[in-house]
C-alpha positions as CSV (number, residue, x, y, z in Angstrom):
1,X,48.4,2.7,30.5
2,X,50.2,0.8,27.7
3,X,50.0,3.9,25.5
4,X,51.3,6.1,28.3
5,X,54.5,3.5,28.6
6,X,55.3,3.5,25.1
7,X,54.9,7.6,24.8
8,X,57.5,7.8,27.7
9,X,59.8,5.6,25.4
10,X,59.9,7.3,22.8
11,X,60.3,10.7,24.5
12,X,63.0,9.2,26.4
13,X,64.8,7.3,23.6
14,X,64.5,11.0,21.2
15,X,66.3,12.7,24.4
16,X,69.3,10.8,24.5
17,X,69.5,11.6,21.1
18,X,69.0,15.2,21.4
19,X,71.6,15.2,24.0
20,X,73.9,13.4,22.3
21,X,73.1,15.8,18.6
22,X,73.7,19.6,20.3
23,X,76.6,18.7,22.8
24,X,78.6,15.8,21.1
25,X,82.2,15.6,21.0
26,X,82.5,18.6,23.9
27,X,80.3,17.1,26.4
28,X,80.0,18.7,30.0
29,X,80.3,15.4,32.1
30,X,78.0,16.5,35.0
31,X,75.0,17.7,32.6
32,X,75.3,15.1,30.3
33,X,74.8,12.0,33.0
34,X,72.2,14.3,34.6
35,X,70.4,13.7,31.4
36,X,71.6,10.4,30.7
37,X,70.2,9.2,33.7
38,X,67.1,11.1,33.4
39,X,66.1,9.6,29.5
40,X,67.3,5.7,31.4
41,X,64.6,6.6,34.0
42,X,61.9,7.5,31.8
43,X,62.9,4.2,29.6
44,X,62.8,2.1,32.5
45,X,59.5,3.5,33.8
46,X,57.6,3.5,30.3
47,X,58.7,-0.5,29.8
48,X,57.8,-1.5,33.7
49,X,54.6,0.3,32.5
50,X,54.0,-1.7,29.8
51,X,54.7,-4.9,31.1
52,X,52.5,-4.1,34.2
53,X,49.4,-3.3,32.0
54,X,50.3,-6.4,29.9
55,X,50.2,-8.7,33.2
56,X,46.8,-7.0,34.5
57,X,45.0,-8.4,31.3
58,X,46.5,-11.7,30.5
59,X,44.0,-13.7,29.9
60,X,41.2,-11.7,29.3
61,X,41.2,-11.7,25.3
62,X,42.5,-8.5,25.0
63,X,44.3,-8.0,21.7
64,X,47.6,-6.2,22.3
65,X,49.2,-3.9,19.1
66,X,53.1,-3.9,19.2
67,X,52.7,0.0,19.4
68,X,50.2,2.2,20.1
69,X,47.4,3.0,16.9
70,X,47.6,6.4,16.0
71,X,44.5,8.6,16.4
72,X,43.0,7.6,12.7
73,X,43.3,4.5,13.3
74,X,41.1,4.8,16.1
75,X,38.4,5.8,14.1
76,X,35.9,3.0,12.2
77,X,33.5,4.0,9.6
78,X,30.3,1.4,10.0
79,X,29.3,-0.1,6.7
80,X,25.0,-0.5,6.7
81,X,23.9,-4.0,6.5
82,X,22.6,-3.2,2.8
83,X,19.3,-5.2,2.0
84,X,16.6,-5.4,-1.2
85,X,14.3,-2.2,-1.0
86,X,11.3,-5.3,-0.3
87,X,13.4,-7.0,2.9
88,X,14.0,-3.2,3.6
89,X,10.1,-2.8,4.2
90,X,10.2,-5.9,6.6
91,X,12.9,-5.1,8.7
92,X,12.0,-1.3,9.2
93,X,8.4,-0.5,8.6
94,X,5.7,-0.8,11.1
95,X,6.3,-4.2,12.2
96,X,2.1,-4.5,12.9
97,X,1.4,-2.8,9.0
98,X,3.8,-5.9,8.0
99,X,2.4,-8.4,10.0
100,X,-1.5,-6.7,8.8
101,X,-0.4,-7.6,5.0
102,X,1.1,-11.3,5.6
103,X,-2.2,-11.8,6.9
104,X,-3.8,-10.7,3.6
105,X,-1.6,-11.9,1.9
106,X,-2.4,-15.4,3.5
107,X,-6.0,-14.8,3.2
108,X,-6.1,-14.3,-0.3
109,X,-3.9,-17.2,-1.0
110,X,-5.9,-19.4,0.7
111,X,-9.4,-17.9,-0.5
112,X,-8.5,-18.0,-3.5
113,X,-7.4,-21.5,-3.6
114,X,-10.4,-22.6,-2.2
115,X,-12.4,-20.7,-4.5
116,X,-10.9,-22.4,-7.4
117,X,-11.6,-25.7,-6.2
118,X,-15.1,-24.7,-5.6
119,X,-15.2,-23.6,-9.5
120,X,-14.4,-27.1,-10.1
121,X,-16.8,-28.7,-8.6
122,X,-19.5,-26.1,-9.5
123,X,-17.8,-27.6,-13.2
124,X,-18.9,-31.0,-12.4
125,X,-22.1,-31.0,-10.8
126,X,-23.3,-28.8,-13.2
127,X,-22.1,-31.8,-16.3
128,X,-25.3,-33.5,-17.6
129,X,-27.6,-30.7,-16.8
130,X,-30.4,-30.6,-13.7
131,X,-33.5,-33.1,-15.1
132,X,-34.1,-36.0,-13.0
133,X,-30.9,-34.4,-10.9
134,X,-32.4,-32.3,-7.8
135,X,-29.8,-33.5,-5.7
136,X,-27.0,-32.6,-7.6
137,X,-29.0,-28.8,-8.4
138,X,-28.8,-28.8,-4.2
139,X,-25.4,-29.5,-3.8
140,X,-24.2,-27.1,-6.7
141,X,-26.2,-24.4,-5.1
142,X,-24.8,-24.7,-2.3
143,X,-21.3,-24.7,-3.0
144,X,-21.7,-21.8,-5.6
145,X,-23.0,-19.9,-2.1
146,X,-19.4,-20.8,-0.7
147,X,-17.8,-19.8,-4.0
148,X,-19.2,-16.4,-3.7
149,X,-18.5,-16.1,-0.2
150,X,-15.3,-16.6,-0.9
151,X,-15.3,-14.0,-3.8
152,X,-16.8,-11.5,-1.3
153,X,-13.5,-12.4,0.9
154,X,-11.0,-12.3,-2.4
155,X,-11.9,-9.0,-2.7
156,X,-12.1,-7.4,0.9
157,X,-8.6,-8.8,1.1
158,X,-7.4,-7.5,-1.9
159,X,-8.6,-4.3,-1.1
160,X,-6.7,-4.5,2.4
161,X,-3.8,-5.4,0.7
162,X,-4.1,-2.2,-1.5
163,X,-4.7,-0.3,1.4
164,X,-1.7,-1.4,3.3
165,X,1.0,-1.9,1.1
166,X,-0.2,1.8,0.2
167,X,0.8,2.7,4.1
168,X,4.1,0.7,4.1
169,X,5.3,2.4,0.6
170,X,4.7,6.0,2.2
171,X,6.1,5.5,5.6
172,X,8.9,3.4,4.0
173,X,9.0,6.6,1.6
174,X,9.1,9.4,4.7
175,X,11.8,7.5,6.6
176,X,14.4,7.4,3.5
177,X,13.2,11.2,3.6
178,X,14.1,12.1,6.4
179,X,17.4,10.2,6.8
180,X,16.2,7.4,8.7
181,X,17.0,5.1,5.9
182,X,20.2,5.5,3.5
183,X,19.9,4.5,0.2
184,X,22.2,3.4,-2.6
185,X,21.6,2.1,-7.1
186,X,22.8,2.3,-10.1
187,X,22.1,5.4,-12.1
188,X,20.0,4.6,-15.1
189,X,21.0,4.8,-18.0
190,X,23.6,1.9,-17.1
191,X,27.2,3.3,-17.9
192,X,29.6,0.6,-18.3
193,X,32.0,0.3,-15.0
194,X,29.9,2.6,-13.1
195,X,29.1,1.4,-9.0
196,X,26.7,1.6,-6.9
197,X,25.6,5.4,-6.2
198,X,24.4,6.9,-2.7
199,X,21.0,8.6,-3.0
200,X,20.9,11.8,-1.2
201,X,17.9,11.9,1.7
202,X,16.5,15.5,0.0
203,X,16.3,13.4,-3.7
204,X,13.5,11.0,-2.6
205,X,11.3,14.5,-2.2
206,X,11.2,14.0,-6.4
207,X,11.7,9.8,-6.7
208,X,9.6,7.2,-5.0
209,X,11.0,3.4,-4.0
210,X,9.7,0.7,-6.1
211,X,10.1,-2.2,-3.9
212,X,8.9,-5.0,-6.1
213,X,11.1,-3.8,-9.0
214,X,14.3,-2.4,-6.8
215,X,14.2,0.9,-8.6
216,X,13.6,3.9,-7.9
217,X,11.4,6.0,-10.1
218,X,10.2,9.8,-10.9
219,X,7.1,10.8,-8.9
220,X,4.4,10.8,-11.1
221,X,6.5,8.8,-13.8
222,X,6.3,4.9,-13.1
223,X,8.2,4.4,-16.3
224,X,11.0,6.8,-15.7
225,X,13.4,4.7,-13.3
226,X,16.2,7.1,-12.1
227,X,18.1,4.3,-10.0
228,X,18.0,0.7,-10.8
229,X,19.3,-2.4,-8.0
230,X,18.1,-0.6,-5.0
231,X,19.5,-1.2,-1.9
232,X,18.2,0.4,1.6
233,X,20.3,0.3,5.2
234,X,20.1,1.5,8.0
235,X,21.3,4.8,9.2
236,X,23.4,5.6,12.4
237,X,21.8,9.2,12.8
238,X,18.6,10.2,14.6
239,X,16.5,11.7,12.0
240,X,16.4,15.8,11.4
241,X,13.2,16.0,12.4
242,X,13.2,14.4,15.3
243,X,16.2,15.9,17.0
244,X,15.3,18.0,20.2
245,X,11.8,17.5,20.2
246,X,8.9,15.7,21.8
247,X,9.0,11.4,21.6
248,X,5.7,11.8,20.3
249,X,3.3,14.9,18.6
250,X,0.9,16.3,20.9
251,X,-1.4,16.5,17.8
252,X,-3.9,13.9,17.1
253,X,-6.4,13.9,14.4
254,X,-10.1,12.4,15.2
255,X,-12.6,10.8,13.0
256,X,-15.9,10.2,14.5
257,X,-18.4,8.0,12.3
258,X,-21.5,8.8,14.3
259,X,-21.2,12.0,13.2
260,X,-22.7,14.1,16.2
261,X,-24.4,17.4,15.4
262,X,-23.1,16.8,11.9
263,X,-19.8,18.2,12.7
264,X,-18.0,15.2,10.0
265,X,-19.5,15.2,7.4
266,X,-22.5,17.4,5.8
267,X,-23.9,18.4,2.6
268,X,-22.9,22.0,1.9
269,X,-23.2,25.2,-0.6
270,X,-20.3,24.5,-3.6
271,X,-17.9,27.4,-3.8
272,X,-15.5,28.4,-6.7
273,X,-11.8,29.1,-6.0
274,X,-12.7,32.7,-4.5
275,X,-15.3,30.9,-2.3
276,X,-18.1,32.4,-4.0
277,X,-21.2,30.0,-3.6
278,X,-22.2,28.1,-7.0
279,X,-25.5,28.2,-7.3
280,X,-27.5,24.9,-7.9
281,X,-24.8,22.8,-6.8
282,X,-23.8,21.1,-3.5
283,X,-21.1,18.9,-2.0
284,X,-20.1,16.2,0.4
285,X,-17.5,17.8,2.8
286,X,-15.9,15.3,5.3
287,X,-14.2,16.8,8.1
288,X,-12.0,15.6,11.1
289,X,-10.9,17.4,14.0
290,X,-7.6,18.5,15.2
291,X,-7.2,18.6,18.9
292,X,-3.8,20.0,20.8
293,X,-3.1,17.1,23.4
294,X,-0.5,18.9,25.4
295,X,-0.3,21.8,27.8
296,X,1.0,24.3,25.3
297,X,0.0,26.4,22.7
298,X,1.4,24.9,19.6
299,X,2.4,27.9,16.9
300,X,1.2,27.5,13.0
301,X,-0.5,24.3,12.8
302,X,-1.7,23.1,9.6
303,X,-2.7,20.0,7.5
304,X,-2.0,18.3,4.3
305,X,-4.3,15.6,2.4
306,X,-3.2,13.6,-0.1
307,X,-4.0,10.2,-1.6
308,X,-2.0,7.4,-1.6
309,X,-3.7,4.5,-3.3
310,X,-4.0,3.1,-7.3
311,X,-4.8,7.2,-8.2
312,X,-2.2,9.3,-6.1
313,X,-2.5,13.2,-5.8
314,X,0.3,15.3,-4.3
315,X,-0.1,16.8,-0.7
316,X,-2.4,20.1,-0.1
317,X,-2.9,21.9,2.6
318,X,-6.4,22.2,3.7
319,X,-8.0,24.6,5.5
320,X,-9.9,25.1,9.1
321,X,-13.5,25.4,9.5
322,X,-13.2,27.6,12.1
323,X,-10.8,30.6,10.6
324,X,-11.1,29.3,6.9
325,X,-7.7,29.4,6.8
326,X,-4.3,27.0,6.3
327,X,-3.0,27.9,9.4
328,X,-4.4,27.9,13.4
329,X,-3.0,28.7,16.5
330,X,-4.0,25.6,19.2
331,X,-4.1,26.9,23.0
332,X,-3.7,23.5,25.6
333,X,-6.3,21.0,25.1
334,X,-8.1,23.1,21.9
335,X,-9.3,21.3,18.8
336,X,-10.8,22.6,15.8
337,X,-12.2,20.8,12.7
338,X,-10.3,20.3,9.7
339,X,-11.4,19.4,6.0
340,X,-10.8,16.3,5.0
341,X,-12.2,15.7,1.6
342,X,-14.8,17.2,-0.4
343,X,-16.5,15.2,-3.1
344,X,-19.6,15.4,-5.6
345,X,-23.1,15.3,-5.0
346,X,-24.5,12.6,-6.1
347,X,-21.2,10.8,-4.8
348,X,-21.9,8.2,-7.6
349,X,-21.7,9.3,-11.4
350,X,-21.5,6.9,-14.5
351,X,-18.1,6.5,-15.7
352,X,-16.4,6.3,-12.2
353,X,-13.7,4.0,-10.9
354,X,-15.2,1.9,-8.4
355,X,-13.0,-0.5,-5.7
356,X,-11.3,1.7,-3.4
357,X,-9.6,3.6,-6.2
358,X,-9.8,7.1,-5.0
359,X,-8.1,5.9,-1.4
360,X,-6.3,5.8,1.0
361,X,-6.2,9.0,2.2
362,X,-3.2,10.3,4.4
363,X,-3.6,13.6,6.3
364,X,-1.1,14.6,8.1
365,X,-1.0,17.8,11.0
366,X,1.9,19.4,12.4
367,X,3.0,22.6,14.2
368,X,6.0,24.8,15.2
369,X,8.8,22.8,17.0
370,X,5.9,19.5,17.5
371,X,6.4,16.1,15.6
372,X,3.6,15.4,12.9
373,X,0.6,13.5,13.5
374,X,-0.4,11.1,10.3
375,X,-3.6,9.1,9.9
376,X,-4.8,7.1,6.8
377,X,-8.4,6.7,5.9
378,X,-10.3,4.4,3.2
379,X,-11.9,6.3,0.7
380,X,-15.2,4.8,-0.7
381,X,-18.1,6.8,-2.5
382,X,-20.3,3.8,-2.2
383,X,-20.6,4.2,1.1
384,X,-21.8,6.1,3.6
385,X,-20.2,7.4,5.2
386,X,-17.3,7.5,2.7
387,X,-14.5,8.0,5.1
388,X,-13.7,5.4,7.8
389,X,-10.4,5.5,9.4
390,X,-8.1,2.1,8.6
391,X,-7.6,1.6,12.4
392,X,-5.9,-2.2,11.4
């Protein structure tokens, strides 16, 4: 209303002087108080406007500009709250992935104090050797059964740790992706007097986030930082590839470690890359399956693997059991398995990486016009079976 008054003052205070510009000095003295009296109206009016609005919300904390804003300066531009790329991974990560590794990360503080302490004592008893001392050989033997307890402990929780910092890092990765996050650094090499540089969403598909480090690095090339002083925020978009669809996939990916009928994991014939069988030689093929949760057909679905963990590989699509192909129609309700990973025979060679190195694994499912399903697995040839879903 207050806008509306002061437009009708200014239109009426530009017609007097309009009038008063085309017909001054010859004025015909019935037109021009027709006028006259019409611009004093529309003053009047426009100020009794004003001062009505004015009265309405006295009081109320409303802040009152001497004359209207103009349209620009109606419009604000919202600044992110910019955080470290680590505080980044707290605030907007799966909040039960973050609250998964402060509890290993609690664990293995603790165990591992404790497990010092018990070295020291192991230190002690063990002073002035065991003759004459069976007392002392009891009580060292068992604390050094705590002490490996506790070593047993140290390194499940380490191996946690790996496993879900390695889920925090790629979702943290697929939200700056797809837009979810913003991003800004410095371009390395430093320039002198350069700022702070946005990062473009479609750039992270090449550069990863080092959170511990605030860089940002080369996929691939942990040495190669392409932004330094990372900072992450918040965006005020939807994401891209969420816009129009489902609020959840109607995709889901199954694991089942009992491994009925054999359908999850079997020894099978080796092929080459034509799929020619290689005679003499066999493999370990894990398989999951893929199972359309909705009441539609969902067009062109297909899989990628990858691993995540200490020894990353890029994403590959894998292929069906079913069609042997990368690509599957799903009718309503219709699964079909999927391979997962395929590995040597023995699983267990001299010369291998042992610890979790070869995992996690993150497969990921999608379709036409559907939102992705993702699910992480351990990876442990030790094991068997070697797959088992981190379910956290």
């Amino acid at each position: 209303m207050e806008e509306m008054g002061w437009r009708q003052i200014e239109f009426g205070g530009g017609l007097v002087v309009a009038i008063i510009a085309m017909i001054w000095p010859t004025p015909p003295p019935m037109l021009l108080g027709l006028l006259v009296l019409i611009s004093i109206a529309l003053l009047v009016d426009g100020l009794a406007r004003i001062l009505k609005y004015r009265k309405q919300n006295a009081g109320t904390g409303t802040e009152h500009s001497v004359r209207p804003p103009s349209p620009d300066t109606n419009l604000k531009i919202v600044e992110p709250d910019w955080v470290a790329a680590e505080h980044a991974i707290n605030l907007y990560c799966n909040p039960n992935f973050v609250s998964i590794r402060d509890q290993y990360v609690a664990k293995f503080q603790d165990s591992y104090s404790r497990y010092q302490e018990l070295e020291g004592e192991m230190h002690a008893l063990s002073q002035g050797g065991w003759k004459d001392r069976p007392e002392a050989l009891d009580s060292y033997n068992q604390v050094r059964e705590q002490w490996e307890r506790l070593g047993a402990v140290i390194t499940a929780s380490q191996q946690g740790l790996r496993d879900v910092w390695a889920v925090l890092r790629d979702e943290f990765s697929q939200m700056l992706v797809s837009g979810t996050l913003i991003a800004r650094g410095t371009v390395e090499p430093y320039v002198a007097g350069a700022g702070d540089a946005p990062i473009k969403s479609s750039e992270w598909r090449t550069l990863e986030p080092d959170p511990f480090n605030g860089t940002a690095v080369k996929k691939g090339e942990h040495s190669s930082v392409v932004y330094s002083k990372l900072e992450i925020g918040l965006s005020d978009r939807p994401p891209a590839d969420r816009l129009g669809m489902a609020p959840e996939s109607p995709l889901e990916i199954i694991f089942n470690p009992a491994n009925p009928h054999r359908r999850f994991w079997s020894l099978e014939q080796a092929k080459d890359q034509t799929g020619q069988p290689i005679p003499g030689h066999l493999w370990w093929e894990y398989r999951v399956l893929i199972r359309n949760k909705s009441a539609k057909t969902v067009r062109n679905v297909n899989a990628t693997v990858e691993a995540i963990g200490p020894m990353p590989t890029r994403p590959e699509p894998t292929q069906f059991d079913i069609n042997k192909q990368q690509l599957i129609d799903l009718h309503p309700l219709g699964e079909t398995l999927a391979i997962l990973r395929r590995w040597f025979n023995p699983p267990i060679v001299v010369g291998m990486v042992m610890g979790g190195a070869y995992g996690p694994i993150k497969m990921t499912v999608s379709g036409d016009d559907v939102l992705p399903d993702t699910k992480y697995f351990h990876f442990e040839p030790e094991n068997v079976p070697m797959i088992s879903e981190i379910l956290w």
